[in-house]
N, C-alpha and C positions, 0 to 999 in steps of 0.2 A: 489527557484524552482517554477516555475509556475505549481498547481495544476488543474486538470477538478472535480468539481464537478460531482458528481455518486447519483444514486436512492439505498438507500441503510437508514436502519434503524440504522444500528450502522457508517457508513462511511459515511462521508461528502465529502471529495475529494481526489482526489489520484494524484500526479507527478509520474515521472519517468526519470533519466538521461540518457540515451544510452550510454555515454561515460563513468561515473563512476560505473555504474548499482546501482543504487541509489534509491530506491522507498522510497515515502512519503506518510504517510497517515493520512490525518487530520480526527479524529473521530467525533462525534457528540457532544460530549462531549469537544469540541475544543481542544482537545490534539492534537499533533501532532509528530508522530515518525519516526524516519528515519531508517531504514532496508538497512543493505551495503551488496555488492556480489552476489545482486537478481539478476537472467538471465533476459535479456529481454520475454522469452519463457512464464517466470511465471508472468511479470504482464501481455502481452496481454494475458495469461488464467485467469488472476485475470478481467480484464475489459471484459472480456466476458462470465465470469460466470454466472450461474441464480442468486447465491446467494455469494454477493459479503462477507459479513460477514461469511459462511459459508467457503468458499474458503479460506478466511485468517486464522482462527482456523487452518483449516487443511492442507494447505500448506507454510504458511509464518510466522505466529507467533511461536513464543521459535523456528524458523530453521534457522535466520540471525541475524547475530550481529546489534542491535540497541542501537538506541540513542533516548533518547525524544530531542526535537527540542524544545527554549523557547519561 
């Protein structure tokens, strides 16, 4: 999944599938985890947040089934 790079202290870059709803987000930390069943709605409010870390705590992390990606 091709990710874009973000301005962001804890997120290094973020994907997104439209057809499987699929969001990826590689942290700073180079992990990288896959979140299934995300709406499209929540990552363009995730890529247009002020605070992209903050928005993930409180709307995407522990509320979609993931995976770490190796």
């Amino acid at each position: 999944m091709h990710r874009q790079a973000v301005s962001s202290s804890t997120i290094a870059s973020i994907g997104y599938d439209r057809e499987e709803h699929v969001l990826e987000i590689e942290f700073v930390n180079e992990s990288v985890y896959r979140y299934r069943l995300v709406p499209e709605s929540v990552h363009r409010a995730l890529m247009g947040a002020p605070s992209l870390g903050r928005f993930f705590n409180s709307r995407i992390r522990d509320r979609y089934p993931t995976e770490q990606v190796d």
